[in-house]
C-alpha positions as a Markdown table, in Angstrom:
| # | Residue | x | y | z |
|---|---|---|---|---|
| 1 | Unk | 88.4 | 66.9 | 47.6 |
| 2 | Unk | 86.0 | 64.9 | 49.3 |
| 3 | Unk | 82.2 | 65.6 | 48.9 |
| 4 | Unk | 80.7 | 66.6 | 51.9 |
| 5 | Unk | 77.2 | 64.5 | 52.9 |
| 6 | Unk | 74.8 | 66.2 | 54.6 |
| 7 | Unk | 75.4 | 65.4 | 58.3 |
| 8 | Unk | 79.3 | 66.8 | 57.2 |
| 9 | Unk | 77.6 | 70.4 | 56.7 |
| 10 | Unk | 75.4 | 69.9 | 60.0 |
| 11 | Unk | 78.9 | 68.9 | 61.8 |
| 12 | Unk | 80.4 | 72.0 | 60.3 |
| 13 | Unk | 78.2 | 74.8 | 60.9 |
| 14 | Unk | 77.3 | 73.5 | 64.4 |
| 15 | Unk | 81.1 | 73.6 | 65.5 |
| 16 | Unk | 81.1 | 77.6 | 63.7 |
| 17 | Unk | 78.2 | 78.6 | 65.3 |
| 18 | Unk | 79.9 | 77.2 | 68.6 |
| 19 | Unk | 82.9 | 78.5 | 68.2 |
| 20 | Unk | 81.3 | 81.9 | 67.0 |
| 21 | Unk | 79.2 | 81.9 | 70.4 |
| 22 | Unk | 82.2 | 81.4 | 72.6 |
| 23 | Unk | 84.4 | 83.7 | 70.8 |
| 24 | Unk | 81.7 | 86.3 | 71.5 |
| 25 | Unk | 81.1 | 85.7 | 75.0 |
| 26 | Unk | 84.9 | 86.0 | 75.9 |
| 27 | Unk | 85.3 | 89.0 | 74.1 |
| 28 | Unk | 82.2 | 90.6 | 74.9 |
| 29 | Unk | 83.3 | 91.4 | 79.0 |
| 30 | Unk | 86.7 | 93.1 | 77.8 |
| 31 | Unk | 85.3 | 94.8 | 75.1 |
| 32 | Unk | 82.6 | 96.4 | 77.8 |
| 33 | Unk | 85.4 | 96.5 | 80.7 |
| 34 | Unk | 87.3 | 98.7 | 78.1 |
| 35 | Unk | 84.6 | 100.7 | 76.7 |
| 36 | Unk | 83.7 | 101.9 | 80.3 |
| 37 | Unk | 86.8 | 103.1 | 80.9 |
| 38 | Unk | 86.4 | 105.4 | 78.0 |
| 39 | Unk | 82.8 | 106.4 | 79.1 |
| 40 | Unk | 81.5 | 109.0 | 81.0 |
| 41 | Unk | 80.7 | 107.8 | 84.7 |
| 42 | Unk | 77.1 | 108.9 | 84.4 |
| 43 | Unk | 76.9 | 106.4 | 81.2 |
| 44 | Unk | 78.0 | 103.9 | 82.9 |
| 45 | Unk | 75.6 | 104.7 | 86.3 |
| 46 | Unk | 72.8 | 104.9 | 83.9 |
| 47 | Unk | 73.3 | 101.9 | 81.5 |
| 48 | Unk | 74.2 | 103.2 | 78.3 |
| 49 | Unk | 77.2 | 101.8 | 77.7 |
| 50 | Unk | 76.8 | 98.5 | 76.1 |
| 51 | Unk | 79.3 | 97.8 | 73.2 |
| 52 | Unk | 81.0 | 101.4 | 72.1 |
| 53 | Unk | 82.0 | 104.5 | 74.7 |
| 54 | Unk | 79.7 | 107.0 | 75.6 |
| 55 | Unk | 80.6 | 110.6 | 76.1 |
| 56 | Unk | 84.0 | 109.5 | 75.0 |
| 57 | Unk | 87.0 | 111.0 | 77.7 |
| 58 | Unk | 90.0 | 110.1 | 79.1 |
| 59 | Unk | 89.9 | 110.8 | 83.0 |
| 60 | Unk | 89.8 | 107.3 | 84.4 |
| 61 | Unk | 93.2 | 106.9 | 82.9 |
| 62 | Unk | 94.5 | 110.0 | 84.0 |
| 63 | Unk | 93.2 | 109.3 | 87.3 |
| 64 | Unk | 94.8 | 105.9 | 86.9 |
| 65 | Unk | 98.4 | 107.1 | 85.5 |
| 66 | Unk | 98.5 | 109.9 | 88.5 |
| 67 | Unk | 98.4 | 107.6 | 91.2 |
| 68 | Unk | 101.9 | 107.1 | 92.4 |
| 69 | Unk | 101.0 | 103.9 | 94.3 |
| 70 | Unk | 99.4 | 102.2 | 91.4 |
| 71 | Unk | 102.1 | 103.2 | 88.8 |
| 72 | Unk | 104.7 | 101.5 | 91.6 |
| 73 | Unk | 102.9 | 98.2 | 91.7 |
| 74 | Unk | 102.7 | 98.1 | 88.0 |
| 75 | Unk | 106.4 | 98.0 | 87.9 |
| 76 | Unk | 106.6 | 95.7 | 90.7 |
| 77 | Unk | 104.6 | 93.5 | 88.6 |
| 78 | Unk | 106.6 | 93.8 | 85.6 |
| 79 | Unk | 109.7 | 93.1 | 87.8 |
| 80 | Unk | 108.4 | 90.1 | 88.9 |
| 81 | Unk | 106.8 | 89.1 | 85.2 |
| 82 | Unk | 110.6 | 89.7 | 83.9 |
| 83 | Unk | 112.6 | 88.0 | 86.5 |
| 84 | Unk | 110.7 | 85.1 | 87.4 |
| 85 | Unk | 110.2 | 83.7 | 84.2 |
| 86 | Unk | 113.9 | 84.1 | 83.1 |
| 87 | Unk | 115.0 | 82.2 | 86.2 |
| 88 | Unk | 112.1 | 79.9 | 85.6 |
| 89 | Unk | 112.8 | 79.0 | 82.2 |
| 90 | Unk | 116.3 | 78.7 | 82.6 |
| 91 | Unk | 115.8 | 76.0 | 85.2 |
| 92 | Unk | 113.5 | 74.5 | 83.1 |
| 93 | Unk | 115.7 | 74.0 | 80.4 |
| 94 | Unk | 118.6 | 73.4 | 82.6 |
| 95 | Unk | 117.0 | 70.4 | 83.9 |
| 96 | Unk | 115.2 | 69.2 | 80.9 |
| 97 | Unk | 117.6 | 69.0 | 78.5 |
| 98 | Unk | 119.9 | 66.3 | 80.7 |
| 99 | Unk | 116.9 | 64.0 | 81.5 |
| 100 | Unk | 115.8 | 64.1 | 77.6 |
| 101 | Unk | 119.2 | 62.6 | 77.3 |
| 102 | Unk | 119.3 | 58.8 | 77.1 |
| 103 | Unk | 123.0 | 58.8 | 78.2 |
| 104 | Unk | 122.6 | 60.2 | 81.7 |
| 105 | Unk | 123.5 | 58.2 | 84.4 |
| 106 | Unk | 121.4 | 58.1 | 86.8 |
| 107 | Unk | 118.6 | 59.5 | 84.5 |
| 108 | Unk | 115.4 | 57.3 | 85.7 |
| 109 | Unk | 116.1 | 58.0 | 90.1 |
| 110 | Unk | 116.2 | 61.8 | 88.5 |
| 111 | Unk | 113.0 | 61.3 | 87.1 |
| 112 | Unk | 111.2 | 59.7 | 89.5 |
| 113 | Unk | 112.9 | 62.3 | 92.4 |
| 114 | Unk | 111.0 | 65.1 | 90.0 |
| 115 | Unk | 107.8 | 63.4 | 89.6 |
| 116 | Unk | 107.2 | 62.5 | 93.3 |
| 117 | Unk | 107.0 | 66.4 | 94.2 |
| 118 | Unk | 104.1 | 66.9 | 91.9 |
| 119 | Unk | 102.5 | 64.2 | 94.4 |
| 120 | Unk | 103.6 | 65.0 | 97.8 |
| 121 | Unk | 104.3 | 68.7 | 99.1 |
| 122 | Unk | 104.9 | 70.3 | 102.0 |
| 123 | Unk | 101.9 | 73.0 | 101.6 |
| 124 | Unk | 101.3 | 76.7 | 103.1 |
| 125 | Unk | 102.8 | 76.6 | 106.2 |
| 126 | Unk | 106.0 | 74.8 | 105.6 |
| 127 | Unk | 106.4 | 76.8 | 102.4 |
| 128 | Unk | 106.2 | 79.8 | 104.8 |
| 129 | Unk | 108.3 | 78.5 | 107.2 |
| 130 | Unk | 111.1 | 77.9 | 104.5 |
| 131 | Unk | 110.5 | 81.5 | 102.7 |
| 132 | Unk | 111.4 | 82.7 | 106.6 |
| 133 | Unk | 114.9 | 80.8 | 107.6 |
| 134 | Unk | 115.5 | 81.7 | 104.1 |
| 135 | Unk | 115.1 | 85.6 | 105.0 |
| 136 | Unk | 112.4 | 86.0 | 102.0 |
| 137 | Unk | 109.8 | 87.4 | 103.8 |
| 138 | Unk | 108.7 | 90.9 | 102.6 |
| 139 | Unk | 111.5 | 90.4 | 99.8 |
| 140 | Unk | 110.8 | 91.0 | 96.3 |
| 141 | Unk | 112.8 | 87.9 | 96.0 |
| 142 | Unk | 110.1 | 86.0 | 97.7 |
| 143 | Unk | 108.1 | 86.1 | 94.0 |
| 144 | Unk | 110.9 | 85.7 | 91.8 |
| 145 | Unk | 112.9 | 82.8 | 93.1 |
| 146 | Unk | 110.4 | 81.7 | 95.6 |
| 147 | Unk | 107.9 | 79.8 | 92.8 |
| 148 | Unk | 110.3 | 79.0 | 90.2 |
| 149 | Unk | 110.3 | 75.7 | 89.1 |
| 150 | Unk | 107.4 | 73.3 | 88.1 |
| 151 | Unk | 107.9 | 69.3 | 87.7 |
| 152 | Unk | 105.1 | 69.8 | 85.0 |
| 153 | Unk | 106.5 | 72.0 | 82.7 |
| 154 | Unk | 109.5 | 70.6 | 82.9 |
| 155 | Unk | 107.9 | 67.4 | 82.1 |
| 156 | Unk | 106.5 | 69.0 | 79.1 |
| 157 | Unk | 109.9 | 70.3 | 77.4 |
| 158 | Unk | 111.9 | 67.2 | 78.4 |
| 159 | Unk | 109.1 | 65.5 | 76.4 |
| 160 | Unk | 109.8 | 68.3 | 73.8 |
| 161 | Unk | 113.4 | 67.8 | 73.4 |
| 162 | Unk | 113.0 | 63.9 | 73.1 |
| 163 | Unk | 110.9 | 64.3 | 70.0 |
| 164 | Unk | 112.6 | 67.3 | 68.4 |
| 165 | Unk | 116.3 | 66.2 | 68.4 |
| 166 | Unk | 116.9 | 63.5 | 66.9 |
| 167 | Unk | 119.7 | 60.6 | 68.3 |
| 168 | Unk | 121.3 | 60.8 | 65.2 |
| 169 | Unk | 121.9 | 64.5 | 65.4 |
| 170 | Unk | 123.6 | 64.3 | 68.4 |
| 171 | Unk | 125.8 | 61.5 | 67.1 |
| 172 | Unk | 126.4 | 63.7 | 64.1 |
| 173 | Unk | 127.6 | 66.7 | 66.3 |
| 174 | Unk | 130.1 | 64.6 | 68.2 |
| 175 | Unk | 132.0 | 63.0 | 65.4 |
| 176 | Unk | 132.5 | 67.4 | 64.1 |
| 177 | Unk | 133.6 | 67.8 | 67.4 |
| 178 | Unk | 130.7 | 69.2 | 69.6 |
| 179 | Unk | 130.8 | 69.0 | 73.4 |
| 180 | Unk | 127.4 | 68.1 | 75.2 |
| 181 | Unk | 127.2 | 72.2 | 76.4 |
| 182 | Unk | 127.8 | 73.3 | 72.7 |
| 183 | Unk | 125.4 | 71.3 | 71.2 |
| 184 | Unk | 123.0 | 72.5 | 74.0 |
| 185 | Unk | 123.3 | 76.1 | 73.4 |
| 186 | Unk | 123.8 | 76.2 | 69.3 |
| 187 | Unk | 121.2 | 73.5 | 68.6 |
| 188 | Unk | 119.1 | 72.1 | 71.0 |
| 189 | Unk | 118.0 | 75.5 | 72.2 |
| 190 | Unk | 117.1 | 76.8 | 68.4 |
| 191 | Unk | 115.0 | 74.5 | 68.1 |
| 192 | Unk | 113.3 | 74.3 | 71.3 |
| 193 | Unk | 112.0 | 78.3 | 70.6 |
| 194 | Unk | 108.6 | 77.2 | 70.1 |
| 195 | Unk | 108.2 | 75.3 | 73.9 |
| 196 | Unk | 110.5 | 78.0 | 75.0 |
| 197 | Unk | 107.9 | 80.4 | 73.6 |
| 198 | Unk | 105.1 | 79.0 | 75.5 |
| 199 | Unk | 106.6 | 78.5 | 78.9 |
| 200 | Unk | 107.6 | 82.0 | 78.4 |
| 201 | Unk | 103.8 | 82.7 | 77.9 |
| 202 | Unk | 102.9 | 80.4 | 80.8 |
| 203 | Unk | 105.1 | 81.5 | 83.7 |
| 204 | Unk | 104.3 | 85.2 | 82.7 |
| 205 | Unk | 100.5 | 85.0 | 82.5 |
| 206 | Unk | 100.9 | 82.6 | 85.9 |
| 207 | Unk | 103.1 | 85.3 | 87.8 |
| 208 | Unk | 101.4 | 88.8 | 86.2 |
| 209 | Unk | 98.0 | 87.1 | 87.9 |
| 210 | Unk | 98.9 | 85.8 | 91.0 |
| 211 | Unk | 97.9 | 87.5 | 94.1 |
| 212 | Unk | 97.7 | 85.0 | 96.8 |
| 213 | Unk | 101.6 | 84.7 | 97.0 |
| 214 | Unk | 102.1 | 88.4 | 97.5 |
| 215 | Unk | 99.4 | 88.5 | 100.1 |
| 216 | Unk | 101.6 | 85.9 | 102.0 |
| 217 | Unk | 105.2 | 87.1 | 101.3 |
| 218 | Unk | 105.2 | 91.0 | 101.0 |
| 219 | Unk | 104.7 | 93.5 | 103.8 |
| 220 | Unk | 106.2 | 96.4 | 102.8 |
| 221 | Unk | 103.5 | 98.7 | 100.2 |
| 222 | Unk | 106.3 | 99.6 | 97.8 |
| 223 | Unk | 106.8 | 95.6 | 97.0 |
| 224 | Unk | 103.4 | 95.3 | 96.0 |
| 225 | Unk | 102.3 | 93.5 | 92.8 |
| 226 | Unk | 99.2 | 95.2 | 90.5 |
| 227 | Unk | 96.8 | 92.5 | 91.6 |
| 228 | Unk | 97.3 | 93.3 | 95.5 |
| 229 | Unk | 96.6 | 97.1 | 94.6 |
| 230 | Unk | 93.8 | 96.1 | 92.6 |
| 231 | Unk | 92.7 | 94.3 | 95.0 |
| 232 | Unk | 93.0 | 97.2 | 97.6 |
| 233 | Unk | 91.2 | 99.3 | 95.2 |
| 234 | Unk | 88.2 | 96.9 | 95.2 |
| 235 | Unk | 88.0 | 96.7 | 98.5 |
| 236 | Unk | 87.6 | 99.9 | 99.0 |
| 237 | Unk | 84.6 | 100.3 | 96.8 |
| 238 | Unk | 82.8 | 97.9 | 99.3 |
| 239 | Unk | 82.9 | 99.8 | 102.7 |
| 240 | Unk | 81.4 | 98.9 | 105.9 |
| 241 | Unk | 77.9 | 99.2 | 106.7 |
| 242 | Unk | 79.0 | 101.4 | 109.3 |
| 243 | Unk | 80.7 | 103.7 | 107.7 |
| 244 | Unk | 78.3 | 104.0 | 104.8 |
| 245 | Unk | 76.0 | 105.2 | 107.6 |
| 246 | Unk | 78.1 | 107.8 | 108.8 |
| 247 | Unk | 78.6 | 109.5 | 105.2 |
| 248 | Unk | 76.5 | 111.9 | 103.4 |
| 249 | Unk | 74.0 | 109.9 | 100.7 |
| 250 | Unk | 75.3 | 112.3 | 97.7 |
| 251 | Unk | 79.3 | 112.3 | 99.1 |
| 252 | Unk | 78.5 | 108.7 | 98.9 |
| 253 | Unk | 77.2 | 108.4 | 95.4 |
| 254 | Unk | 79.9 | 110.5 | 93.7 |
| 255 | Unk | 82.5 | 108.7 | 95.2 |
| 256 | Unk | 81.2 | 105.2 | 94.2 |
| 257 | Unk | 80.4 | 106.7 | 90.3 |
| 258 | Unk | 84.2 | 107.8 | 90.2 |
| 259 | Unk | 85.3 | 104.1 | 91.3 |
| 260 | Unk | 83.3 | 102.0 | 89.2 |
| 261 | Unk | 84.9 | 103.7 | 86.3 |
| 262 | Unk | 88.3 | 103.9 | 87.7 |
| 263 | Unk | 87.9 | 100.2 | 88.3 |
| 264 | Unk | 87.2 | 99.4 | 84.8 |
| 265 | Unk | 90.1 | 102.1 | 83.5 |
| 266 | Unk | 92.7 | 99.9 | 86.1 |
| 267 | Unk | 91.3 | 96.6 | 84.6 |
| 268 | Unk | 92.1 | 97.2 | 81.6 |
| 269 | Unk | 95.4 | 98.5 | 82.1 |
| 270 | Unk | 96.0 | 95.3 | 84.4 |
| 271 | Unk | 95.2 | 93.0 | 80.7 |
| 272 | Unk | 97.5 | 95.6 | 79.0 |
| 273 | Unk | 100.7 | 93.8 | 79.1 |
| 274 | Unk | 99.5 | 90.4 | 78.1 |
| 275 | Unk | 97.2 | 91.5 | 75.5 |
| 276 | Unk | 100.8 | 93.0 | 74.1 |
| 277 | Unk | 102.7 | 90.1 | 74.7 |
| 278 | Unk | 101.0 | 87.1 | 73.3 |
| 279 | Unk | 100.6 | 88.0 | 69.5 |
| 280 | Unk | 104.4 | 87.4 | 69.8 |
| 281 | Unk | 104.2 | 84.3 | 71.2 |
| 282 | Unk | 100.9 | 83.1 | 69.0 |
| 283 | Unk | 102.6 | 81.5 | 66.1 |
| 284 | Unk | 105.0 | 79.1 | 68.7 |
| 285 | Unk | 101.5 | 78.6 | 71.2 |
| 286 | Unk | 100.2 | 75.6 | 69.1 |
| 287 | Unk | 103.5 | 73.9 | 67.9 |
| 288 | Unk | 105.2 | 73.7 | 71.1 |
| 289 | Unk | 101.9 | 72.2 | 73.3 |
| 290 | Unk | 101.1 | 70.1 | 70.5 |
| 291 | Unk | 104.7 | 68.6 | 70.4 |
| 292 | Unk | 105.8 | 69.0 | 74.2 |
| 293 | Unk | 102.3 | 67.6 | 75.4 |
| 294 | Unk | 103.4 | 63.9 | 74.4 |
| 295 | Unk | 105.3 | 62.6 | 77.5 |
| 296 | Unk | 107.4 | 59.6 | 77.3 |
């Protein structure tokens, strides 16, 4: 093992200190957001609360868990998690696979038709105008089939599969007797698992977030995602000057105490689901960007 000088050491502990210091301050505002929501709502009024729970209780969450309208969007959300990144992916791999494939005619004029929409696009209103001939508007279809491809991603695992399977192995497959579909679906994909893995991560982080799109595409209240009730929810904990004028000083306080903890207690369960889903993705994350982020 190599000796380390002096300005090695200074190298080292500057990057852990660095590292320590950022780890801290992205953990710090979810470990508060989530001790709130355990805290009593004159802890958190007051101040106390600053790492741990104070006057430890459950109410925001049975306030949350209670509210039909909430519990509806949160399986809206997971609808649309679940559906668009299967269709997503399976485009993505659909389309991928053939362009990582030396062989296919045509395969450069496919290319270039892919890379030109990541230059050129229509933008909101023609996107809107499409997601209307198409009879999409105030469909939950709108998010799941409405945003499912990206020329980026796809760039990424046609890079992947160019550097994980080998020329040879195809060669080898043919001469046992393997079509191109077999040797799609019992090799190439086993072996893509780890980009697989993280444009499962991607698209469902992407589509468990987005807001903006459900602003623009849902009208009906029962089709609305987690972020848009969230959002609601917010909202409503910033009322009109008027309005505050109108209501009793006290009526007023004890109404805005309840809602800054509820909003803490709906914030965390909103980081819930991919809190739970990346540790099973974690051990592909670094492989498959590190691999699929060498384009050719």
């Amino acid at each position: 093992m190599k000796r380390q000088t002096a300005a090695d050491r200074i190298f080292h502990y500057s990057c852990t200190a660095f590292l320590a210091l950022s780890c801290i301050l992205v953990l710090y505002p979810l470990i508060y957001c989530i001790s709130c929501s355990f805290s009593a709502t004159s802890a958190i009024t007051q101040g106390k609360v600053w790492l741990w729970p104070v006057e430890f209780n459950l109410k925001a969450y049975k306030s949350v868990f209670s509210f039909s309208r909430l519990r509806s969007a949160f399986g809206n959300s997971l609808l649309y998690v679940a559906g668009g990144t299967a269709v997503s992916v399976v485009l993505l791999l659909l389309s991928a696979y053939p362009l990582s494939r030396k062989d296919l005619p045509g395969r450069k004029f496919f290319t270039v038709f892919f890379v030109i929409t990541m230059f050129f696009n229509g933008g909101l209103i023609p996107n809107y105008i499409l997601m209307r001939n198409l009879n999409l508007i105030g469909s939950r279809w709108a998010l799941i089939i409405g945003f499912m491809f990206s020329c980026y991603n796809m760039i990424i695992v046609k890079s992947y599969f160019q550097s994980s399977l080998p020329a040879g192995l195809l060669d080898a497959a043919q001469i046992d007797g393997c079509n191109d579909l077999r040797f799609f679906l019992i090799i190439a994909l086993p072996l893509a698992v780890p980009v697989i893995a993280v444009m499962v991560l991607f698209y469902a982080v992407w589509i468990w977030n987005s807001y903006f799109n459900g602003v623009l595409y849902l009208t009906d209240p029962s089709t609305f995602s987690f972020q848009m009730v969230l959002r609601d929810i917010l909202f409503v904990a910033q009322m009109p000057q008027e309005l505050l004028m109108s209501m009793d000083p006290q009526r007023y306080q004890n109404m805005q105490n309840i809602l800054q903890q509820l909003r803490y207690a709906i914030l965390a369960v909103g980081a819930l689901p991919m809190m739970v889903l990346y540790p099973f993705i974690q051990k592909y994350f670094i492989r498959g960007m590190m691999i699929g982020s060498l384009k050719e």
